[in-house]
N, C-alpha and C positions, 0 to 999 in steps of 0.2 A: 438294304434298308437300315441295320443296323448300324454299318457303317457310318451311314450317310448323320443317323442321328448322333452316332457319338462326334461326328464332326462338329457338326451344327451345336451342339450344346458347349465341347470348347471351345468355337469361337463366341457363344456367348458368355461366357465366363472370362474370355480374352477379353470383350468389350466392357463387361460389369468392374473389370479390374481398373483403378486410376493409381499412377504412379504419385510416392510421395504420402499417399491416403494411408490410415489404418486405423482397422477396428477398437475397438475397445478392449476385445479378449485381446487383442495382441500386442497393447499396451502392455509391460510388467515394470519396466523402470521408467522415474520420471527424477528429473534435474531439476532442480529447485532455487533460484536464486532467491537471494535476502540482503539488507542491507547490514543486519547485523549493529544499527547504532542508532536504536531510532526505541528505547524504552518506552513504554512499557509492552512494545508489538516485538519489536524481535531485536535482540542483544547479544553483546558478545563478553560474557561475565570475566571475573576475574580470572578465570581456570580455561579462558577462552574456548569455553563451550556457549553453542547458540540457546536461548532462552529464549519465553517472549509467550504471550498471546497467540501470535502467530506460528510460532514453531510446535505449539502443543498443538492446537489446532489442526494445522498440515499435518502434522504427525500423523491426529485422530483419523484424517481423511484418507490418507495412505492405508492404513489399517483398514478401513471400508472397501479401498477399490484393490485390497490384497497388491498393490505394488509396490517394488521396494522403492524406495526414497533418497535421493542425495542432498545434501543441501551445498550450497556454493554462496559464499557471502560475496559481496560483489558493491564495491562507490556508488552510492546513485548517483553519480552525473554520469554515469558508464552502464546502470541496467538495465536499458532499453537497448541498446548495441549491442550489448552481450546475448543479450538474449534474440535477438537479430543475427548476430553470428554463431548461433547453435551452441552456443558456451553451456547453456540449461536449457528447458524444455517451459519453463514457466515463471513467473515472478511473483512471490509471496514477500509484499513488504508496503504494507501501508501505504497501495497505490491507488489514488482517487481514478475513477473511471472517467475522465475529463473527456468532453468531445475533441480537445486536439490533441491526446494519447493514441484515440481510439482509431485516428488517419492511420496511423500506424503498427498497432498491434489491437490483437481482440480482447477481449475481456469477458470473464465469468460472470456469473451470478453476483451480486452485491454481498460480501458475510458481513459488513460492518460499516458502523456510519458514525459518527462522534461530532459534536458540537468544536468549531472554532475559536481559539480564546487570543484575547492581545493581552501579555503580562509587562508589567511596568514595576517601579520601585513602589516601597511600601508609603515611602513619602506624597505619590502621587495623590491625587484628592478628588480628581473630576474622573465620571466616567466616561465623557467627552471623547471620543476616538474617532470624532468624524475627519476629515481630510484638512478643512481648515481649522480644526482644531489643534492639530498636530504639524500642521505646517510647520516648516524649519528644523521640525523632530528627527530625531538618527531612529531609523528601524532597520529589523532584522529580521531575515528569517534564510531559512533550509533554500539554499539554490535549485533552480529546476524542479521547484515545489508549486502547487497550489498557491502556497501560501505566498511565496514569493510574486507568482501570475499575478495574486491579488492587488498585492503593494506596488507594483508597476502598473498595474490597469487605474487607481484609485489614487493615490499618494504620491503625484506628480511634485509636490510641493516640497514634499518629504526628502531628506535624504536616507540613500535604499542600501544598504550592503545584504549581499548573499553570502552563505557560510557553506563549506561541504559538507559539513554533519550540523544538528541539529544543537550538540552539545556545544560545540563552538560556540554558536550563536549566542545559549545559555551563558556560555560563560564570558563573552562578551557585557553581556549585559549584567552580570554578578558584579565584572571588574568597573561597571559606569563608562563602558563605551559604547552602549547604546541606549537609549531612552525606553524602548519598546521590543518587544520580540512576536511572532505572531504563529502560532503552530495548532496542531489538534489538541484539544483540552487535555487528551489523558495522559498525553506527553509530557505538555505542560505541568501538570499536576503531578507527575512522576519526579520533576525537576525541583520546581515547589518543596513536594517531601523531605527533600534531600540538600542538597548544594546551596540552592537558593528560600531557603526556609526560613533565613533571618532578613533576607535582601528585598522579597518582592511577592507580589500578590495579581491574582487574575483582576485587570483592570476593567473589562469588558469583555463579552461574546462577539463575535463578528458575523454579520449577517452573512448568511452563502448565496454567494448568486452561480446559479445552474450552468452559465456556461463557462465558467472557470472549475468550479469544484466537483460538478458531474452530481450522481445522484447518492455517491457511497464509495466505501474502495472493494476493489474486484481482484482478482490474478490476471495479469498479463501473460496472453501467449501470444505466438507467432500468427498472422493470417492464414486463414487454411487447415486447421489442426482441429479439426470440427471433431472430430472424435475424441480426442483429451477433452477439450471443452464440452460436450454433453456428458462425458465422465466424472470431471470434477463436478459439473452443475447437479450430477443425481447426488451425487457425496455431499455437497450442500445442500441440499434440498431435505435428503436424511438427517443431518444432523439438526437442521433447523425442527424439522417434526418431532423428534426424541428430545430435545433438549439439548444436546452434547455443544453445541454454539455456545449457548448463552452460559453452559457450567465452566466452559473457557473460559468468557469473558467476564464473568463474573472472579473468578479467579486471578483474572491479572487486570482488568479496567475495572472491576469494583459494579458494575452496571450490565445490563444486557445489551447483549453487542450490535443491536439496531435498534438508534436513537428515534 
């Protein structure tokens, strides 16, 4: 009889076991990709160490779920692949949770949400930024963005260039090679600060529509990885109840980090 039981109980344990799966206790290292050029969420400073909104943040979470931390800075027209090809374990970088991201990878809990800005020369006058307003207009924005989604669903009229980094873009438009640029405000407003401080000004907000922008940005993980993702999700959910969210974001967006 004993035998019989200790049988019967490893094959249940045979059966409760799925290949590929793992707990949470057995989570200890987690791969972290970032784009590393997207201020004031995550950066690659002059000493080419990461900074950012998002990197204190991660940071703070890793410290909660006791796991050590890599980070991998990584192009985003390449961080969805990469992270597809097991290069990291997740994506921390200013990723809107869009319904057609989410065909392909899952996504977290929401930590942040920020208003949309179109910034123009300082000479501009109208805050006119409708489609026919701006017809004939050169716009810009981050490739493989939202924001770009945006400008090709809406601004048919418009001419459209995509930039690989965000800062391009900016500085296209500092140089008067494009007329508009269109990115997350705090971004924007980080650019503002700095470079473009004498050249241009937020011309308008841009309405969001839901099925382009999603409801917030989340971390990107693999399908399947349900146990990192209700790991990270409790890590956010703690820091949202203590505070520790919003003393980040306050910190590097100047505002709390769900608009």
């Amino acid at each position: 009889m004993t035998t019989k039981r200790a049988f019967l109980a490893a094959m249940l344990a045979a059966a409760a076991f799925v290949p590929g799966t793992a707990s949470a206790q057995a989570i200890t290292e987690i791969k972290i990709g970032t784009e590393g050029a997207y201020p004031p969420y995550n950066n690659l400073n002059a000493k080419k160490e990461l900074e950012g909104f998002e990197i204190d943040y991660m940071n703070d979470l890793c410290a909660r779920m006791k796991v050590k931390c890599t980070w991998v800075v990584q192009d985003w027209d390449g961080i969805i692949p990469a992270l597809l090809s097991k290069k990291y374990d997740v994506i921390v970088a200013g990723m809107n949770a869009t319904p057609e991201r989410a065909k392909r990878v899952d996504f977290t809990d929401v930590y942040t949400s920020t208003p949309i800005a179109m910034v123009g020369a300082k000479s501009i006058t109208s805050t006119n930024i409708s489609p026919d307003a701006l017809k004939g207009k050169t716009l810009g924005a981050q490739g493989s963005t939202i924001h770009m989604n945006y400008l090709e669903a809406y601004y048919k009229g418009s001419t459209l260039r995509p930039y690989p980094t965000q800062e391009e873009a900016n500085l296209d438009l500092l140089n008067g090679r494009l007329d508009y640029i269109v990115a997350d405000l705090e971004a924007l407003e980080s650019f503002l600060k700095d470079k473009g401080k004498d050249c241009c000004k937020i011309i308008a907000e841009v309405k969001r529509d839901a099925a382009i922008h999603g409801p917030g940005v989340g971390m990107a993980l693999r399908k399947g990885e349900d146990a990192l993702k209700a790991m990270i999700n409790k890590a956010i959910a703690e820091s949202k109840a203590d505070g520790s969210l919003d003393k980040h974001a306050m910190k590097w967006l100047g505002k709390k980090a769900i608009q």
